[in-house]
N, C-alpha and C positions, 0 to 999 in steps of 0.2 A: 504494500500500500504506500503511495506517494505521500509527500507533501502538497496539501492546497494550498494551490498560491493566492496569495491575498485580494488579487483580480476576481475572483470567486465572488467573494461578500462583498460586491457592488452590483452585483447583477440581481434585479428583485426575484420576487417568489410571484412571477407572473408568464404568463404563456408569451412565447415568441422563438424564433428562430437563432442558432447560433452556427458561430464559421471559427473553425481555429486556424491558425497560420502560422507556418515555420517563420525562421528569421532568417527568411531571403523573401518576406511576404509572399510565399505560393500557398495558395486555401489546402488545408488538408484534408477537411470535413466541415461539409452543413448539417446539422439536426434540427429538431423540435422539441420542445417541453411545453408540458403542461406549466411547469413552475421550472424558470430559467435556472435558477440559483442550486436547486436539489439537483436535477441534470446535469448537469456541464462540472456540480462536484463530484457524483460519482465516475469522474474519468480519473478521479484520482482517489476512487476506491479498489473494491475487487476487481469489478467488471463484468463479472460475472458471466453471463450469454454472451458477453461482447470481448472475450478473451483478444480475438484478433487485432481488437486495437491500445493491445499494449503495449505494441512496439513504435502507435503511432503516438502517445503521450509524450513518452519526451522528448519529440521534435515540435511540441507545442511552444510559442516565441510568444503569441499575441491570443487574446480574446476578444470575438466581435458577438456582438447581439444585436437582434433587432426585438423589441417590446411589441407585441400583437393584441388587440383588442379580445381574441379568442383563440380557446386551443383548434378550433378547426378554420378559424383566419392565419393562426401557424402553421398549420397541415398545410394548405394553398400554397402558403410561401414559400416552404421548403420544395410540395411537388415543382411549383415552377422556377424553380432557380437551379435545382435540381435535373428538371429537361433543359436548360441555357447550355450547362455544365457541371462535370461531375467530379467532383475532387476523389485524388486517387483513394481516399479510403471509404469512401463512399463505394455501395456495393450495387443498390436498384436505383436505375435514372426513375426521378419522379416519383421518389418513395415508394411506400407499401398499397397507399389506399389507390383505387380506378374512381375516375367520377363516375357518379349517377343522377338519375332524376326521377323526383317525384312524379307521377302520373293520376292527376284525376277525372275521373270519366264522370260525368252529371248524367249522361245517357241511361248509359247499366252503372248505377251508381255505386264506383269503388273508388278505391286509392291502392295503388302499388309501385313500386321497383323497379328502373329501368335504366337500364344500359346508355340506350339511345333514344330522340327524338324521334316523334314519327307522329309528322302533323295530322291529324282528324277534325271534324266538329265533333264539338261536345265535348275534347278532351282538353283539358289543361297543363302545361308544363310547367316544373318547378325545378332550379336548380340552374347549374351545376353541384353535387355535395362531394365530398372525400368521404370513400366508407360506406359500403352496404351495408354494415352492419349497423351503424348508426345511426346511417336513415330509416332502415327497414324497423328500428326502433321506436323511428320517430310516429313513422306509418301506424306503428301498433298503437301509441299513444294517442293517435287523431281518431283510430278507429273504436276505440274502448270509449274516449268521452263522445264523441258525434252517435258512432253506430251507423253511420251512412248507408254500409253496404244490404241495410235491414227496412232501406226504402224504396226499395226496386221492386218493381213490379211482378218480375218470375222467379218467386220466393218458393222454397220447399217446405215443406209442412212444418217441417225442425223449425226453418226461418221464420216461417210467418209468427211460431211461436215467441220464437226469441223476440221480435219485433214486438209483440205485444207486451211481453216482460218489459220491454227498456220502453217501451212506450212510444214508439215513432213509426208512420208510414210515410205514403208516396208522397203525399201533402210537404214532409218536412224536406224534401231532397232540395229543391232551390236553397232555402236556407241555412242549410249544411253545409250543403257545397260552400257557398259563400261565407260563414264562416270559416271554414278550411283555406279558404281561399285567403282570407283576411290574416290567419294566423302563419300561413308560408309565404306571402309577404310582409312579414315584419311588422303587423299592426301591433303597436305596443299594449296597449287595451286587451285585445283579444288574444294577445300571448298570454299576457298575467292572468286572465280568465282561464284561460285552458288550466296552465301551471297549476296556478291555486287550485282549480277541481281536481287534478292528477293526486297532488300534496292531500289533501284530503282523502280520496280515494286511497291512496296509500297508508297514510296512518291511520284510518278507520280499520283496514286488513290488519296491518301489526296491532291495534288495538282489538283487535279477534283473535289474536295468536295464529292467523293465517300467515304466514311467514312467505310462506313460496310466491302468493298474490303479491305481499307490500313489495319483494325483491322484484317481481317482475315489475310492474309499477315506475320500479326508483330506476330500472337499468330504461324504462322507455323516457322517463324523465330528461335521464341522460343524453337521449337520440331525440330529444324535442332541443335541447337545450342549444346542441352541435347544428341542426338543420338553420333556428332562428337568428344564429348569430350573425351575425352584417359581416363582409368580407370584403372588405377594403380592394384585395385587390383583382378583384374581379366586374369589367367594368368595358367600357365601351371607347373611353379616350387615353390619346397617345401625352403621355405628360414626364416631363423634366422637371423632378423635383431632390432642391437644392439646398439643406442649411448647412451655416458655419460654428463650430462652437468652439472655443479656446485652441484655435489651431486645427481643430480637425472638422477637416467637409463628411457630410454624410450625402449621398448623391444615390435615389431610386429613380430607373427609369423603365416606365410601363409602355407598352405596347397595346393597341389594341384592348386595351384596359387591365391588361395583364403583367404580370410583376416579370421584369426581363432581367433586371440587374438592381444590386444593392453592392455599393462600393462605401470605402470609407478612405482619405486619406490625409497626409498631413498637409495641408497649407494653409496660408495667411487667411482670413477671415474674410471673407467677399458676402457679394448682394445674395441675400436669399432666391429663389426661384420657387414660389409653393402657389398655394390655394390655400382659402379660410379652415375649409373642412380638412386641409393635411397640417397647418399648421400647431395643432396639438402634440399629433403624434408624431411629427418631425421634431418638434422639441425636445419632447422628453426623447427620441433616440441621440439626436445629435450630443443632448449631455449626457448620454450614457456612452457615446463613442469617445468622448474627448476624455469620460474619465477612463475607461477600459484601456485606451491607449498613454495613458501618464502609469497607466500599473502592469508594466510588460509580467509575461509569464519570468520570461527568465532574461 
């Protein structure tokens, strides 16, 4: 087990992307965490499943981060910087997860899983996500409080039954749908409505000692939570964006609304290049490059 180097405890306990770099600056590896600071220290733990990169730790010179609004705004980042280029201790271009997309049908009223677009009427798409499993999570969660698929018309006996248990027919599909629709775009209202009835639903089950229900419950919670979160960098416009912070530039440049490059380097302090809506999150990165780069690894 190594020494952590004190570049470590500057980096929060918040989800975002990291790049280590030898000292001739060539990137050695990108990652993700959910919590920057716990990750990027156990490179200088055991390692555990990641034995192979112990040969890559002590050619670590530099730490770079970038701070992410969500762990699957991290996930985006990493896949696409990841497809740009891929540092040699990097193993899959593009990380682990494939996108998918939400699919909802108003017609035969469902919601499912899906690889690829494939325009219809009637159908809605949602998405790009990282993670079938997360979505198909999230699916399960829309489906347990809506019930949608229990206001279609050519129901089976079982169904009609269940329909009647939860209380909803044909009558309710428009408005179903439309809420679903409300809560995979981001409607803040109708996110926290959902949530709070899942949360309750869950701890009504663990308040029954139904234990296996609250866990499934908490694990769709999980896959509501990853679907709803805003994703910066996935987007429609090509942008050059620029801050300076105490000697160090941080420079992302998006393509086609997509994250292409994330550099950092040293020079003199120059004019910003941003937008209102990046200039939060360009700040708090650029003072976190200026300080990572005053605290070399070695």
């Amino acid at each position: 087990m190594g020494v952590r180097p004190s570049a470590v405890t500057l980096l929060p306990a918040e989800p975002g992307v990291y790049r280590f770099r030898d000292d001739r600056g060539r990137a050695l590896y990108i990652g993700r965490a959910g919590d920057l600071r716990r990750r990027v220290s156990s490179y200088w733990g055991d390692l555990r499943g990641r034995s192979h990169l112990r040969r890559m730790v002590p050619q670590i010179a530099r730490i770079e981060a970038l701070v992410c609004g969500s762990e699957h705004e991290a996930a985006w980042a990493e896949r696409l910087l990841l497809e740009q280029r891929m540092p040699r201790w990097n193993r899959i271009a593009g990380g682990l997860e494939v996108p998918v997309f939400v699919r909802l049908d108003v017609a035969k009223p469902s919601l499912g899983v899906a690889h690829e677009v494939v325009t219809t009427s009637d159908v809605r798409w949602y998405g790009p996500y990282l993670g079938g499993g997360a979505t198909r999570l999230a699916v399960a969660a829309l489906d347990r409080e809506f019930s949608l698929a229990y206001t279609g018309t050519r129901l089976t006996g079982t169904e009609r039954d269940l329909a009647r248990v939860r209380g909803v027919g044909h009558a309710d599909t428009a408005t179903m749908a439309d809420r679903v629709d409300r809560v995979l775009s981001r409607d803040p209202d109708e996110v926290a409505a959902v949530r709070a009835a899942l949360v309750g639903r869950r701890d009504a089950a663990a308040a029954a000692e139904r234990f296996e229900l609250a866990a499934s419950i908490h694990a769709e919670l999980g896959g509501l939570e990853w679907v709803v979160s805003p994703v910066r960098f996935l987007g429609t416009a090509d942008l050059d964006l620029v801050l300076s912070r105490e000697g160090q530039r941080l420079t992302l440049r998006l393509r086609n609304g997509r994250l292409e490059s994330w550099d950092q380097a040293t020079t003199p302090d120059e004019k910003s290049v941003s937008r209102p809506e990046w200039q939060e999150f360009l700040q708090l990165n650029a003072s976190l490059a200026a300080a990572l780069a005053a605290c070399p690894v070695r």
